[in-house]
VEXDREN-2710 file (C-alpha; in Angstrom, 1 decimal):
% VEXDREN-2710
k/r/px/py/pz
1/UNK/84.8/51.8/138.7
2/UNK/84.7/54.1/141.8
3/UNK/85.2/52.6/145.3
4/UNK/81.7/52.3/146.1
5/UNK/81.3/49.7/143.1
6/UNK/84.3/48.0/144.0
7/UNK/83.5/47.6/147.5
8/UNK/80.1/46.2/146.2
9/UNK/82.2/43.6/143.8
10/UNK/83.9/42.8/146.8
11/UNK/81.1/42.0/148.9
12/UNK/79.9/39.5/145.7
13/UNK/82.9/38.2/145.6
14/UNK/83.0/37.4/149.2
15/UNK/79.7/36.1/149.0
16/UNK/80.8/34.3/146.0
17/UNK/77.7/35.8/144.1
18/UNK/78.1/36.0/139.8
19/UNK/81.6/34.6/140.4
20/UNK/82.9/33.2/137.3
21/UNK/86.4/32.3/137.7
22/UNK/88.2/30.7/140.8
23/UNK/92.0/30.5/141.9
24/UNK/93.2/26.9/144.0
25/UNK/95.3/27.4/146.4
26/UNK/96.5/24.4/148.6
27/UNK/93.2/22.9/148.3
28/UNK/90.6/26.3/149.2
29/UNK/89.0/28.0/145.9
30/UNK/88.6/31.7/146.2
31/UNK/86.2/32.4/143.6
32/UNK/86.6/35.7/141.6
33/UNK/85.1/37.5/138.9
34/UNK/87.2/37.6/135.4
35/UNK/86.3/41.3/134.6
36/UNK/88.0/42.1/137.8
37/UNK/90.8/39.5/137.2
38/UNK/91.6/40.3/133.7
39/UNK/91.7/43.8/133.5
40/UNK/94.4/44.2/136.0
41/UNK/96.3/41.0/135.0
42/UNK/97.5/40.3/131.7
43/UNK/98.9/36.8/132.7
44/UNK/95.2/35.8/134.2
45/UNK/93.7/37.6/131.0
46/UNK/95.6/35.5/128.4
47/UNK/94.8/32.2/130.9
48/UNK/90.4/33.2/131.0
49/UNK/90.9/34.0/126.7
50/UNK/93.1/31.1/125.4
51/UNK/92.8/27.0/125.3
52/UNK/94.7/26.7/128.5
53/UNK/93.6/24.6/130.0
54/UNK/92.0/27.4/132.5
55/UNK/89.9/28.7/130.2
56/UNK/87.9/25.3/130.4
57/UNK/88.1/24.4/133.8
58/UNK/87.4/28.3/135.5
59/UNK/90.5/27.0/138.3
60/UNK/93.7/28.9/137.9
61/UNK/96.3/26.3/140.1
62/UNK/98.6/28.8/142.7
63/UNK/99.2/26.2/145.2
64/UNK/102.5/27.2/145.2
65/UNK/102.4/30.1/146.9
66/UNK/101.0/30.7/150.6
67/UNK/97.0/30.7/150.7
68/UNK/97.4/34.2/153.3
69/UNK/98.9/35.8/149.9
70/UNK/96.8/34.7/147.3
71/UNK/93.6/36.0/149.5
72/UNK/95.4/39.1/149.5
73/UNK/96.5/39.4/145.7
74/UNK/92.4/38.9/146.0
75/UNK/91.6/41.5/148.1
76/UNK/94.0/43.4/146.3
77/UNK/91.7/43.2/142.2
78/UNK/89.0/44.7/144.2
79/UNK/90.0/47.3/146.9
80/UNK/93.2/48.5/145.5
81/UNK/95.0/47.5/148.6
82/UNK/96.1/44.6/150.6
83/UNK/96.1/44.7/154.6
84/UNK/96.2/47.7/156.3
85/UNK/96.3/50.8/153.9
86/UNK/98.9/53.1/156.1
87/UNK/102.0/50.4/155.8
88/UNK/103.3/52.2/158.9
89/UNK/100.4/50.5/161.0
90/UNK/100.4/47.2/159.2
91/UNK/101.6/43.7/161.2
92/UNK/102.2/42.1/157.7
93/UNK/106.0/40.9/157.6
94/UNK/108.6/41.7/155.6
95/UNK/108.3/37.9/154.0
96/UNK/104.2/39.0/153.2
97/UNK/105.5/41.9/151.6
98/UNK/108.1/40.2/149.2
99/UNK/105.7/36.9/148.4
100/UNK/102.8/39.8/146.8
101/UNK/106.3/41.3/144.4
102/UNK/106.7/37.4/143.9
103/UNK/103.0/37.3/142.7
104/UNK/102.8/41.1/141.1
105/UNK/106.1/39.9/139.2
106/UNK/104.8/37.0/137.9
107/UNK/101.3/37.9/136.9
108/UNK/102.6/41.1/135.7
109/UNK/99.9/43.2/138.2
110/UNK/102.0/46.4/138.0
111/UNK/100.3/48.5/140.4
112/UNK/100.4/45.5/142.9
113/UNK/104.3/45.4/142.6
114/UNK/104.9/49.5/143.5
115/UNK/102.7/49.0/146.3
116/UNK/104.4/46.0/147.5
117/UNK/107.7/47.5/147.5
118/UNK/106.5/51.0/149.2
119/UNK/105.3/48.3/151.8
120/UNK/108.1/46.5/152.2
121/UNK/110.5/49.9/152.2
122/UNK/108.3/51.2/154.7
123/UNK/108.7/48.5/156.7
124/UNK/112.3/48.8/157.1
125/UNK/112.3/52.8/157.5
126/UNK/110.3/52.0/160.5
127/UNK/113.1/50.2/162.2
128/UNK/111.2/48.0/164.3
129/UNK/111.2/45.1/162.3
130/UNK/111.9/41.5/164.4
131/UNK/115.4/39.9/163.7
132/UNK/113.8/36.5/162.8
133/UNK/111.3/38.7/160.6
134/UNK/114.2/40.3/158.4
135/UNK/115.8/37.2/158.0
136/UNK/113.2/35.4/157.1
137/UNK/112.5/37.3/154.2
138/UNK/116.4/37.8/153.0
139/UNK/116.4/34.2/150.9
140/UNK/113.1/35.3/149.2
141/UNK/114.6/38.9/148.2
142/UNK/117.2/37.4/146.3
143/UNK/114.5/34.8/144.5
144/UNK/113.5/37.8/142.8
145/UNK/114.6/39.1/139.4
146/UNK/117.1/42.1/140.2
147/UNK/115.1/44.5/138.1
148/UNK/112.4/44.1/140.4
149/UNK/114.1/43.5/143.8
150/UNK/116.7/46.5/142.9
151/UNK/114.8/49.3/145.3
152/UNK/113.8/46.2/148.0
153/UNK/117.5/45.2/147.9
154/UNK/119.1/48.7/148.8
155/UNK/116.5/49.6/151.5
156/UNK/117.6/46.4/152.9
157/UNK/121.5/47.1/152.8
158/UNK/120.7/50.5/154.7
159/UNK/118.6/48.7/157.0
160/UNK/121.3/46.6/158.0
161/UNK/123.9/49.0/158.4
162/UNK/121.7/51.6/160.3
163/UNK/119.9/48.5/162.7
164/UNK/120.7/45.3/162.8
165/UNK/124.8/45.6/162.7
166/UNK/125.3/47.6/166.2
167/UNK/129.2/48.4/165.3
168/UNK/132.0/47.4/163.1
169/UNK/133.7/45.7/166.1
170/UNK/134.1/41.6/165.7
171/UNK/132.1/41.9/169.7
172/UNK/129.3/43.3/168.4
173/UNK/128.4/42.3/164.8
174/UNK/130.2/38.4/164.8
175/UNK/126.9/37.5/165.9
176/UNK/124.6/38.9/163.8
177/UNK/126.7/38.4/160.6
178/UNK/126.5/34.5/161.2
179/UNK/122.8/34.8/161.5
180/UNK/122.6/36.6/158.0
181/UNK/125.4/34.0/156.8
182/UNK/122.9/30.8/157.5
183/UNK/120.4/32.2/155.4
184/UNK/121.7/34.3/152.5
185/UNK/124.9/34.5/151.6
186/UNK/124.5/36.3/148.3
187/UNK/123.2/39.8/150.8
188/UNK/126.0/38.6/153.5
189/UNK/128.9/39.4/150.6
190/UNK/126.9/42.4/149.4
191/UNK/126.7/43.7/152.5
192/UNK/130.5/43.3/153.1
193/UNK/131.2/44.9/149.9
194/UNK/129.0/47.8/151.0
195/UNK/131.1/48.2/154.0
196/UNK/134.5/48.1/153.2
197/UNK/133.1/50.8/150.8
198/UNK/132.2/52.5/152.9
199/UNK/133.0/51.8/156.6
200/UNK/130.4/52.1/159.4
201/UNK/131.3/54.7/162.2
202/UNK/132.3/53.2/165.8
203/UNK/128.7/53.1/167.9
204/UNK/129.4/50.8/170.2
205/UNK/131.1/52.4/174.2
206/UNK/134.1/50.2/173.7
207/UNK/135.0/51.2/169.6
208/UNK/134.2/54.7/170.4
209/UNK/136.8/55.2/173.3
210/UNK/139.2/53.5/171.4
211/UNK/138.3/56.3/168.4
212/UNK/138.5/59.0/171.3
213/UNK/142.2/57.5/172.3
214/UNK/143.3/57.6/168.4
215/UNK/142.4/60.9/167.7
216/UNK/144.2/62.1/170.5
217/UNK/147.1/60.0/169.5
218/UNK/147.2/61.5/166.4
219/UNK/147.1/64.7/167.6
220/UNK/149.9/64.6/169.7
221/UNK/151.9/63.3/166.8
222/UNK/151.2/66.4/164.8
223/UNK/151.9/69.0/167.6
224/UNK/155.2/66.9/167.9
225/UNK/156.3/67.1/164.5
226/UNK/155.3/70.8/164.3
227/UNK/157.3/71.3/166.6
228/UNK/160.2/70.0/165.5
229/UNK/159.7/70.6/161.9
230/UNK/160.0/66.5/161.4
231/UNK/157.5/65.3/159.0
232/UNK/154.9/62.3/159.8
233/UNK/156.0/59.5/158.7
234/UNK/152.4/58.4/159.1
235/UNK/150.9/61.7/157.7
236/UNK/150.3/60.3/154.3
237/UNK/148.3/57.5/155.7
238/UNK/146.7/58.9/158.5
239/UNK/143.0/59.5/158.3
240/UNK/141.2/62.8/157.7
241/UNK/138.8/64.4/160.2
242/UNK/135.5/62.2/160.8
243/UNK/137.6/59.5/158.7
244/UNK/136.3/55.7/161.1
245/UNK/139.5/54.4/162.5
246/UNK/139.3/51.1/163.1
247/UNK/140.7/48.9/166.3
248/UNK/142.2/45.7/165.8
249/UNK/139.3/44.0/166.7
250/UNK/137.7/45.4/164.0
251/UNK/135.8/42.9/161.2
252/UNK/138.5/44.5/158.7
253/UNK/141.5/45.2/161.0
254/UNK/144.5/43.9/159.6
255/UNK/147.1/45.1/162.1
256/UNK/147.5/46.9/165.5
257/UNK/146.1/50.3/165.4
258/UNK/145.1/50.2/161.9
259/UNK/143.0/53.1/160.4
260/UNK/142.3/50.9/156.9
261/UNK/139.2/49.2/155.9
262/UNK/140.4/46.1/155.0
263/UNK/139.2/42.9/155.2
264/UNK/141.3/40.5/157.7
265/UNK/143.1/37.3/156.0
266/UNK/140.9/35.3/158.3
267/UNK/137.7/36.5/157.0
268/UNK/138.0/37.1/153.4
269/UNK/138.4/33.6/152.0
270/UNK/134.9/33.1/152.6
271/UNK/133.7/36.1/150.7
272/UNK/135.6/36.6/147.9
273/UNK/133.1/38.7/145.4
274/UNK/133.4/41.9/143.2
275/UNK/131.2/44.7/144.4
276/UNK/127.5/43.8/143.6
277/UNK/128.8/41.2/141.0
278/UNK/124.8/40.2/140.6
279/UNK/124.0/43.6/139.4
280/UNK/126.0/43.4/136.6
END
């Protein structure tokens, strides 16, 4: 079917013109046509050719999921699209965009669940994404099967670490890190993890003059002990060029001056995980 037919399909559909089929949704029937339905679903296919119950009554029940997305699973069968086709341009949030994977993974709509995730990956690459937006949609990402929120889940870690977490410092990130903490705390420890992996660089005025003082503390010691042919007794833990030092107000400072990632015996009672344990 080339776009022209589907367009006209649509415009039946709408119109609710040779409709067979209907989906319920929170008490609104959007009537459909099976041969749309049914070739691109296998789920809504076995329900239309079976004795379910469906099959008799021509209502498929998805009240549990928000009415704005089953219109657009709709919209979806017949356009090959839902919302705005340039995801750069689009105003759906990032909870829209994870609800139509919800509905592509459960109706097993394949193409639906690429495009969902190129959506939602989009989204974040854009970097202009609200706070309340993002977190909003965190719970929902982690409702999903790991096979299918894998891609979703990574985007998000990078997100995070390249916009929403300003610095490593306690003054700039404590106050972001309890807003992720009241709603996931499954991506809060993941997050963590990624971290102390791999530690953020000092962004913020105050971390980086503190980085600036460092270095040149270090580099003083050197010429010292050069001097005086007296090793470093710090050379074999001190950090390598571009190596993040961090200040004792770091999140994962445990002493004065430290240059470790670690995470501080105050904070790591509550987070006690092995690296992307959910994974497996």
């Amino acid at each position: 079917m080339n776009i022209e037919e589907r367009k006209l399909m649509h415009t039946a559909q709408k119109a609710g013109q040779f409709t067979d089929f209907a989906f319920l949704c929170k008490g609104t029937k959007i009537p459909v046509h099976k041969v749309i339905i049914c070739a691109q679903s296998k789920v809504f296919n076995a329900a239309c050719n079976s004795d379910f119950k469906e099959a008799t009554s021509g209502v498929y029940d998805l009240s549990e999921y928000p009415l704005e997305c089953v219109e657009m699973m709709v919209d979806y069968f017949y356009v090959g699209h839902y919302g705005n086709k340039n995801p750069d341009a689009s105003k759906i949030s990032l909870s829209t965009h994870l609800w139509m994977l919800v509905l592509a993974d459960k109706y097993l709509i394949q193409r639906l669940e690429s495009q969902a995730k190129s959506f939602y990956i989009s989204r974040l690459k854009q970097k202009k994404v609200e706070m309340e937006d993002f977190l909003q949609s965190l719970p929902l990402l982690y409702e999903l099967p790991v096979a299918v929120s894998r891609d979703s889940i990574e985007a998000t870690f990078v997100y995070t670490r390249e916009a929403v977490l300003a610095c490593i410092c306690r003054k700039a990130s404590m106050g972001v890190i309890d807003q992720i903490s009241d709603v996931s705390q499954d991506f809060l420890k993941e997050v963590m993890m990624s971290i102390m992996t791999t530690p953020l660089e000092s962004r913020c005025s105050d971390c980086s003059k503190l980085h600036h003082l460092s270095k040149s503390s270090q580099e003083l010691q050197r010429s010292h002990a050069s001097r005086t042919h007296i090793p470093n007794a710090g050379s074999a833990l001190s950090p390598g060029p571009g190596t993040n030092v961090f200040s004792s107000d770091s999140l994962f400072a445990y002493g004065p001056g430290t240059c470790h990632a670690r995470p501080s015996r105050a904070f790591s009672p509550a987070y006690d995980v092995a690296p992307f344990a959910r994974w497996g």
